[in-house]
C-alpha positions in Angstrom: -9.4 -6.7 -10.4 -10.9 -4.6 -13.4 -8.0 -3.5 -15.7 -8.2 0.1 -15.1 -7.5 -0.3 -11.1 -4.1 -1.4 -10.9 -0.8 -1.1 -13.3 1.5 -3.4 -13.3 3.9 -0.7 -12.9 1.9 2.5 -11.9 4.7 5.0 -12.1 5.1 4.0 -15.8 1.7 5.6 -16.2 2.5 8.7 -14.3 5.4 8.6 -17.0 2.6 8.8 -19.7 0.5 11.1 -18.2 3.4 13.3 -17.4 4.6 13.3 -21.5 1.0 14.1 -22.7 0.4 16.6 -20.4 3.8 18.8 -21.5 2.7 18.1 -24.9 -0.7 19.5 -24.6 -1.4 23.3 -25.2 -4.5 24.1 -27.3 -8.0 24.2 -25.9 -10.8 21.8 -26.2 -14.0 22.1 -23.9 -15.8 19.3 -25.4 -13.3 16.5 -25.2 -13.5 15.3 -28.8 -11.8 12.4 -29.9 -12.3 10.8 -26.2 -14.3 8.7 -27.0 -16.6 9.9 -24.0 -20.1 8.1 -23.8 -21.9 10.5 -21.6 -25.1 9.1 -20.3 -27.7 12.3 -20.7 -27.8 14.3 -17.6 -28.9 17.2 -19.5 -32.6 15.1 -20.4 -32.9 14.0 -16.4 -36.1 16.1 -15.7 -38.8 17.4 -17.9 -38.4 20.7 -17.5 -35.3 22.9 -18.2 -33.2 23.3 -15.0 -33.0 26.7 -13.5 -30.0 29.0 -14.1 -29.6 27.7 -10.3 -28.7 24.2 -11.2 -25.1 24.0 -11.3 -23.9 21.0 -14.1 -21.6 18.5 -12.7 -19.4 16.2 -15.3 -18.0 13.1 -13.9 -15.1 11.3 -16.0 -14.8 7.1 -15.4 -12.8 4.7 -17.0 -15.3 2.6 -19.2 -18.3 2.2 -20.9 -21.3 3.3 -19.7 -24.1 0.4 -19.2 -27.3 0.4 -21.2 -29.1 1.4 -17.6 -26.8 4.2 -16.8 -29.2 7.1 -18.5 -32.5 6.4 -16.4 -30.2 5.9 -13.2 -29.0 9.1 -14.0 -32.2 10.4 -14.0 -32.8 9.2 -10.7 -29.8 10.1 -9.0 -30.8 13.7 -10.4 -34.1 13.7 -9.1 -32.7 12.9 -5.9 -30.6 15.2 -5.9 -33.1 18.3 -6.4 -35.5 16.4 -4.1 -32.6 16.5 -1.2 -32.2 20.6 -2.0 -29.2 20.2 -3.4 -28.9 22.1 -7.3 -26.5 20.1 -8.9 -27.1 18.0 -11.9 -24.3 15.6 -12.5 -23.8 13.5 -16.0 -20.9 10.8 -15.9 -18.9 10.5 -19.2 -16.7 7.4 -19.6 -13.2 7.1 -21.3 -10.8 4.9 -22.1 -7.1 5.0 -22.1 -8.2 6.7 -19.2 -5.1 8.3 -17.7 -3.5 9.5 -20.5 -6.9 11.3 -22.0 -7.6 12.8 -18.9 -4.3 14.0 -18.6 -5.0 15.2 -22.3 -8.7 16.8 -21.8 -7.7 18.4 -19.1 -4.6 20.1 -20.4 -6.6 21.2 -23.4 -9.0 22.5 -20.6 -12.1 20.3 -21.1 -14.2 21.0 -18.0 -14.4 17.4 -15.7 -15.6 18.2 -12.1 -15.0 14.6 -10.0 -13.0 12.2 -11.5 -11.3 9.2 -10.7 -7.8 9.3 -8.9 -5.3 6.4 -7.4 -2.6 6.3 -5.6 0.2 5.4 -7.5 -0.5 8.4 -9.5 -1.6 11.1 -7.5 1.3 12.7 -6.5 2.4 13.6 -10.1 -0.6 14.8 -11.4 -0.9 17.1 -8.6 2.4 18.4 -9.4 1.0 18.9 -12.6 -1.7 20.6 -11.6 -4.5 17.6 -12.9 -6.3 18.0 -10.1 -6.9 20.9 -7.1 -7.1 21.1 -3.2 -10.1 20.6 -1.9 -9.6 21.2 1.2 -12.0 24.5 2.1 -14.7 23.1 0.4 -14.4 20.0 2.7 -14.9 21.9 5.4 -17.4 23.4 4.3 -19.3 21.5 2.5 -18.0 17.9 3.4 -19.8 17.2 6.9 -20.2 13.6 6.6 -17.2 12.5 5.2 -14.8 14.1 7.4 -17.0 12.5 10.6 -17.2 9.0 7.9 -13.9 9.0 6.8 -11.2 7.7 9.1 -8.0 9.9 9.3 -5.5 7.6 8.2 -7.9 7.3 5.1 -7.9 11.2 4.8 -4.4 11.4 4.6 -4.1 9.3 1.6 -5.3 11.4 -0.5 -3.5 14.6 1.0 -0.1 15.9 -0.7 2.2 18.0 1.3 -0.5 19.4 3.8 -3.3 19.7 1.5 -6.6 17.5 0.2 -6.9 16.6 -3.0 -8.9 13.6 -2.6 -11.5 11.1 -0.8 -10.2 7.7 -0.5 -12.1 5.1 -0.5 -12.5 3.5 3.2 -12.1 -0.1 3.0 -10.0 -2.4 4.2 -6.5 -2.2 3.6 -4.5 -5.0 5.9 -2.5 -6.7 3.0 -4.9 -5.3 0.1 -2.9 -6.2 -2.9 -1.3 -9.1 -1.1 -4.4 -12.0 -1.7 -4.7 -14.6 -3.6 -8.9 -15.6 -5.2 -9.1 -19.7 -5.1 -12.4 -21.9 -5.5 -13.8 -22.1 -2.7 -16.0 -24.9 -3.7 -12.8 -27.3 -5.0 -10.7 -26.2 -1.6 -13.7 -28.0 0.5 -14.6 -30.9 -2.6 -10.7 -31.7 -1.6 -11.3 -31.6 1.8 -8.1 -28.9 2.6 -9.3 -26.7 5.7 -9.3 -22.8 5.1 -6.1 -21.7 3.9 -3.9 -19.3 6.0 -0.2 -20.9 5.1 2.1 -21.3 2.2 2.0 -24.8 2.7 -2.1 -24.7 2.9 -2.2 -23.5 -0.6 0.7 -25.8 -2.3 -2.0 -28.9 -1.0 -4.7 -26.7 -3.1 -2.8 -26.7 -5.6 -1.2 -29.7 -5.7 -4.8 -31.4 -5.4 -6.3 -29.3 -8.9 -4.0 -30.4 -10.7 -4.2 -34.1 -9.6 -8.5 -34.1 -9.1 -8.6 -31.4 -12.4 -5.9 -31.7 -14.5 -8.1 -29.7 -17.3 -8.0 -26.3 -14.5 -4.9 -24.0 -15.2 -3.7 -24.5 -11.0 -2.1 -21.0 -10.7 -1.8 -18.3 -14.0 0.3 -14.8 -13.9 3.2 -13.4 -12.8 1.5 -11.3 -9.4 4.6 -11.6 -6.4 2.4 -9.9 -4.0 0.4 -12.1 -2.7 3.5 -13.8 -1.2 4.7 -10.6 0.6 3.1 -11.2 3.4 5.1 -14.1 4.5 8.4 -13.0 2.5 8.5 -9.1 2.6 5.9 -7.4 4.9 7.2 -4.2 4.4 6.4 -0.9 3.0 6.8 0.3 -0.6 7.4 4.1 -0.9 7.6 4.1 -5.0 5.5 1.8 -7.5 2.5 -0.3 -8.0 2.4 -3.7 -8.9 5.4 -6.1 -7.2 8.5 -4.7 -8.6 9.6 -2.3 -6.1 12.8 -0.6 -6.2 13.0 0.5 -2.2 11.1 -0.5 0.9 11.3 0.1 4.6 10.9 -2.7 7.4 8.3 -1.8 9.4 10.0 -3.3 12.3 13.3 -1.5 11.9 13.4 1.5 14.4 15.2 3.6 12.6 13.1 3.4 9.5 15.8 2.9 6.9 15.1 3.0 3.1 16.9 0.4 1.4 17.3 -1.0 -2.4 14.6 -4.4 -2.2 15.5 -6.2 -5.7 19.0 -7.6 -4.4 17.4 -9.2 -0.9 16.8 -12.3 0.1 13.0 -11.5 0.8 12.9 -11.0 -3.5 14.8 -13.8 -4.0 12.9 -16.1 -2.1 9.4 -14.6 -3.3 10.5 -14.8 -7.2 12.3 -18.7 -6.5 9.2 -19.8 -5.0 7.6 -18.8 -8.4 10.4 -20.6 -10.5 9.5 -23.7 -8.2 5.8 -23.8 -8.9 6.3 -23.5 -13.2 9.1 -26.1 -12.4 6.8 -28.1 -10.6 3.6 -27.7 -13.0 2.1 -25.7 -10.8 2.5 -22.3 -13.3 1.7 -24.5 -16.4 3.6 -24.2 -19.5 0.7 -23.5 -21.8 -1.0 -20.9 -19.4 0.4 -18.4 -22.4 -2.7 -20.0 -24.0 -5.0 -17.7 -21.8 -5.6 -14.7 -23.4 -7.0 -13.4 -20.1 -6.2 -14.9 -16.3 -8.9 -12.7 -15.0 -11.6 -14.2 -17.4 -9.8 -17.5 -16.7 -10.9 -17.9 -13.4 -14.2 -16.2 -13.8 -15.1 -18.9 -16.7 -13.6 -21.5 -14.7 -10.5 -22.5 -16.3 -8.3 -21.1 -13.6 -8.4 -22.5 -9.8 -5.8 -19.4 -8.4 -4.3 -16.1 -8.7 -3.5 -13.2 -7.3 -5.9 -10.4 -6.3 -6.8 -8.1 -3.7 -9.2 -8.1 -1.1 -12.3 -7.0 -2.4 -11.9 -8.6 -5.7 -14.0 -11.9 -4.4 -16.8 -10.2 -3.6 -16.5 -8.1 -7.2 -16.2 -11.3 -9.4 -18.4 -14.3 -7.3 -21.2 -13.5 -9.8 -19.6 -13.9 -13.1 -18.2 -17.1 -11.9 -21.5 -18.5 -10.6 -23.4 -17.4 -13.5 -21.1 -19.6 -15.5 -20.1 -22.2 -12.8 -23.1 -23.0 -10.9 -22.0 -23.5 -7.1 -19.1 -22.1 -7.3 -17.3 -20.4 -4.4 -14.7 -17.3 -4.6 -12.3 -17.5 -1.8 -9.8 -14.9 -0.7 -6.9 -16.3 1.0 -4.0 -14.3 2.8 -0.9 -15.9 3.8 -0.8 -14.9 7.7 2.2 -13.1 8.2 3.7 -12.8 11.5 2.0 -9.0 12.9 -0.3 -7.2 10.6 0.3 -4.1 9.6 -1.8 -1.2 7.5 0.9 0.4 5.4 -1.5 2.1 2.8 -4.3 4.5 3.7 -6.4 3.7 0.3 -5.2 3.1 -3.7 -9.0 3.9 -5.9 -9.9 7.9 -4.7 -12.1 10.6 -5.9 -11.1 13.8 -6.4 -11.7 17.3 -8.4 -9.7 17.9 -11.7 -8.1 21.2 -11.7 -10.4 22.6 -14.9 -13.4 22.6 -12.1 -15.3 25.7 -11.3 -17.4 24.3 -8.9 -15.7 22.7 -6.6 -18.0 23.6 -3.7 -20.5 21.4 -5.5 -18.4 18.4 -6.6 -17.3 18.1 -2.9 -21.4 18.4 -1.9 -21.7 15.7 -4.7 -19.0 12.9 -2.5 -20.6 14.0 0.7 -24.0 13.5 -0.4 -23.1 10.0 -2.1 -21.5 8.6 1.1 -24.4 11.1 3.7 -26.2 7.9 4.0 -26.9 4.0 2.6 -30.0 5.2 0.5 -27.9 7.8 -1.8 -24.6 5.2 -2.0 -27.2 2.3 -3.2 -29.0 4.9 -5.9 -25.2 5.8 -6.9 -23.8 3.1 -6.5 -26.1 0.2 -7.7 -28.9 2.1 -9.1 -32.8 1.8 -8.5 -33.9 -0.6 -5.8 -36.4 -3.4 -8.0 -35.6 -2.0 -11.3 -31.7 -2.3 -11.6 -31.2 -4.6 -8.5 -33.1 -6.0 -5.7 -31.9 -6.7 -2.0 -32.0 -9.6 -0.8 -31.2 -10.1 3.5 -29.2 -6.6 2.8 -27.3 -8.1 -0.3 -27.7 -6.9 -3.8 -29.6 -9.8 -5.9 -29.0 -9.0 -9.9 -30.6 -12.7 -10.9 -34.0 -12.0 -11.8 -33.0 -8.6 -13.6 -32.9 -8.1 -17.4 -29.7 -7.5 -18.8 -31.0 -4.1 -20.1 -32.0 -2.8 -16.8 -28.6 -4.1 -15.1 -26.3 -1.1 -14.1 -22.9 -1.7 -13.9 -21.1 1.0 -12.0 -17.2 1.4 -10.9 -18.4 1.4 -7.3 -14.3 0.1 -6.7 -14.0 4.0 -7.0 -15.8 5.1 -3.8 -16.4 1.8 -2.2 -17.0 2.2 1.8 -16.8 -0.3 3.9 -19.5 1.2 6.3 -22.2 1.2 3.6 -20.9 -1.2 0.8 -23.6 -4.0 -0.3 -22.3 -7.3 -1.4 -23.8 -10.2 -3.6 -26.0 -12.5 -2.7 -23.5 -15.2 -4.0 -20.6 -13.6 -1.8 -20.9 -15.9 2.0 -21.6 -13.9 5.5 -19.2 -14.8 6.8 -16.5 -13.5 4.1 -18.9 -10.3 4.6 -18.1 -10.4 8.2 -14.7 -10.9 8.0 -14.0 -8.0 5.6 -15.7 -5.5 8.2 -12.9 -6.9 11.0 -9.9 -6.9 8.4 -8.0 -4.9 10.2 -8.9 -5.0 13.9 -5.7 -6.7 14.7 -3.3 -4.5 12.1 -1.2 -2.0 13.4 -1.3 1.5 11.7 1.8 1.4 10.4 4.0 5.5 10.9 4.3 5.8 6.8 0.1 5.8 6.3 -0.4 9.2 5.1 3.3 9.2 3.2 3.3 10.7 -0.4 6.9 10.9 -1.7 7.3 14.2 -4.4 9.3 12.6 -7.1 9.9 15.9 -8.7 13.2 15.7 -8.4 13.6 12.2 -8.9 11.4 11.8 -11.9 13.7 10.9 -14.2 15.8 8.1 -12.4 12.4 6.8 -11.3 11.4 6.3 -15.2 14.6 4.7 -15.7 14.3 2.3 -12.8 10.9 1.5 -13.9 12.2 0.5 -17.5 14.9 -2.3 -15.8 11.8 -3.5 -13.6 9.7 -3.7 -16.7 12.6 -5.7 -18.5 12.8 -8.5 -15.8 9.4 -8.3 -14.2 7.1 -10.7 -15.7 9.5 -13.1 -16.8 10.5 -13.7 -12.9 7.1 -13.7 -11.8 6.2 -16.1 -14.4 9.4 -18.4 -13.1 10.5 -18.6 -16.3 13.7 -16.9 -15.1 16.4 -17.7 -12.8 16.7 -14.8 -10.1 20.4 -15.7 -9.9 21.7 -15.8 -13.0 20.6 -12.0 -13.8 20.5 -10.4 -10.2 23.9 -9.0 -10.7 23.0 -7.9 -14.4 19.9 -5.9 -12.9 21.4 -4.4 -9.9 24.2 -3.2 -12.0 21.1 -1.7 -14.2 19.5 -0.4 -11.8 22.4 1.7 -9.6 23.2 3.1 -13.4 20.2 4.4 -13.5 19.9 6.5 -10.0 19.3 4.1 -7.5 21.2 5.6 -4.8 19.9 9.2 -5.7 16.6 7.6 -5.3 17.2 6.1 -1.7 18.9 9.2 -0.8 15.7 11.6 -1.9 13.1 9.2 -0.4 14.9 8.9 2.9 15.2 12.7 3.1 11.3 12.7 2.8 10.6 10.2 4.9 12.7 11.6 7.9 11.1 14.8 7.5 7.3 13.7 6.9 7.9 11.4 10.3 9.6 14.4 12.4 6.5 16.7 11.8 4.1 14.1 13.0 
């Protein structure tokens, strides 16, 4: 997963956000000090735009690649050629959250920026971002008839849109793990659906390639599935403080560190470092991401798109190599999230009618998602059977884009490296899920913010070292649990219980 579209604890950053945001009160409408690349909308045509034009500024996480200005260009021309008169220039950040938090305060002007899940509902509370919900209407045809409801609804707080979701799918998202798909089949272990399926893979790397790091990280979620299928109303990352089983009827919020579903998820870790499995020197890696991609790691956690984002760094450096997604098959499916990655329009914005014409005309149809998305067809990529083929491209004219953002499943084009049949798969994720009665749910921790923080500091304390096994659950449960009801546990239950009866009475 890139580094900027997950936290290991998400509400920490809403934490951050939060601070800068109350510390911010000057003005500053050109960013500086943001390090923001931008990548020269103003030089897209040759002639000055008309006083018609209305200037767009999109903010992303990142660096802007060396193709991004001619793209641009394009995506401009396009744009004028379709009759729209909006001319849109992308500026890239990093430490995103907190410096958008910062520009915006200090009233830099941003008009679509990036937006997740874990963070949205405080930065709408502190006014980050707007509604956008007349402008959807009006000027948002295709992605309210694109856009599946339950994906709508995840980026809706308290009866009002503040952003587009992306529409993929979202059946155990965060709960995968990425293997080798070449090494599972050189072993001769069929495709992997089981706990004890993926202990043979890993039991046959380290005995066939003792050299390969077997499993690195401390990620718990991609044993949920088979542990603790339930939904997580507060954080992002593994350590959640309160969940709700999906198959109790009376939809009960209840502390999740002191059950046996934890236990048993963070012992199973302690039993693979005890067993090898988790290597003792995998501290060496500087990087488990770039571990597997450079072929040094033969596992770890992911989520389900992540195969298809990373098969071509891996193949570029391990020729024939396979990236494999593999989800431990829990006993019913169930869609708990309606989308994490979003778009949406910071509240600085004075044109939001445009910036919503800008999503709708990026997912109208596959010809403007590929110019956004991917760039110019034979210059920046070529398609090969439908699949986007970056082999024969210089590196110059390669664009690399945060299509994670606004990915959609309906139009999204995938490697020529990536298999069919994975393809195929993905677009019937979730025909057998249930749509669980929380998609949609946004808990306001307004009132809760500050025993929230204070949870998140315990599960910050204890986190990595039980996911890395390197701790025994039992010998500081009791120590964390008393942490934890110090610092508001119960209020926290109590307030997220109050929301939840009351979101699932008005539906």
């Amino acid at each position: 997963m890139k580094k900027f579209r997950k936290a290991f604890f998400g509400l920490s950053i809403v934490a951050m956000a939060a601070l800068v945001l109350a510390g911010c009160g000057s003005s500053n409408n050109d960013a500086s000090g943001s390090n923001n690349t931008g990548t020269g909308a103003a030089n897209s045509t040759d002639s000055k735009p008309s006083a018609d034009v209305v200037k767009l500024t999109a903010v992303f996480p990142g660096q802007a690649s060396t193709a991004a200005p001619d793209v641009l260009k394009a995506i401009n021309e396009k744009l004028k050629a379709d009759g729209l008169n909006i001319e849109v220039d992308i500026k890239y950040i990093d430490d995103y959250w907190n410096k958008l938090a910062l520009n915006i305060a200090g009233g830099t002007q941003y008009d679509l920026a990036w937006a997740h899940s874990s963070t949205l509902s405080d930065l709408v509370a502190k006014k980050v971002y707007q509604p956008i919900d007349d402008a959807l209407k009006s000027d948002g045809p295709d992605l309210l008839t694109n856009t599946p409801d339950y994906v709508l609804k995840g980026g809706a707080i308290n009866g009002k849109q503040y952003a587009i979701a992306r529409a993929i799918p979202m059946t155990g998202f965060n709960n995968v793990f990425d293997i080798r798909g070449d090494l599972r089949e050189k072993y001769g272990i069929s495709k992997i659906t089981t706990l004890d399926g993926l202990e043979s893979y890993f039991q046959a790397v380290m005995k066939n390639d003792p050299s390969m790091y077997a499993f690195v990280g401390p990620n718990t979620q991609a044993l949920f599935p088979i542990y603790a299928n339930y939904y997580y109303p507060i954080g992002d990352g593994g350590m959640y403080p309160v969940y709700i089983d999906p198959a109790d009827s009376t939809h009960t919020v209840k502390s999740f560190l002191d059950t046996q579903a934890f236990a048993d998820i963070v012992n199973k870790k302690k039993e693979w470092k005890d067993k090898g499995i988790i290597s003792a020197d995998a501290s060496k890696l500087d990087d488990a991401e770039a571990g597997f991609d450079n072929g040094k790691v033969a596992a770890l956690g992911a989520n389900i798109f992540r195969a298809s984002e990373r098969v071509d760094t891996l193949t570029k450096i391990v020729p024939g190599a396979k990236v494999e997604t593999v989800y431990l098959e829990p006993s019913k499916r169930y869609i708990f999230s309606a989308g994490d990655n979003m778009l949406a329009v910071p509240s600085t914005s004075k044109h939001v009618k445009e910036a919503v014409q800008l999503m709708n005309w990026i997912k109208k149809d596959q010809a403007n998602f590929d110019l956004w998305s991917y760039g110019v067809e034979g210059k920046n990529y070529k398609l090969v059977d439908g699949s986007v083929d970056t082999s024969s491209i210089a590196e110059v004219d390669k664009y690399n884009t945060n299509v994670w953002m606004w990915n959609d499943l309906r139009l999204a084009r995938f490697s020529t490296n990536y298999a069919k049949s994975d393809i195929d798969e993905l677009k019937t994720w979730d025909s057998k899920s249930e749509v669980s009665p929380f998609v949609g749910f946004t808990l306001d921790t307004s009132k809760i913010k500050s025993q929230i923080s204070q949870l998140q500091a315990v599960m910050s304390e204890y986190g990595d070292n039980l996911g890395l096994g390197v701790t025994d659950y039992n010998s500081v449960k009791d120590e964390i649990m008393k942490k934890m009801k110090a610092a508001g546990l119960q209020d926290v239950i109590d307030e997220t219980q109050k929301q939840v009866n009351a979101y699932l009475a008005a539906k």
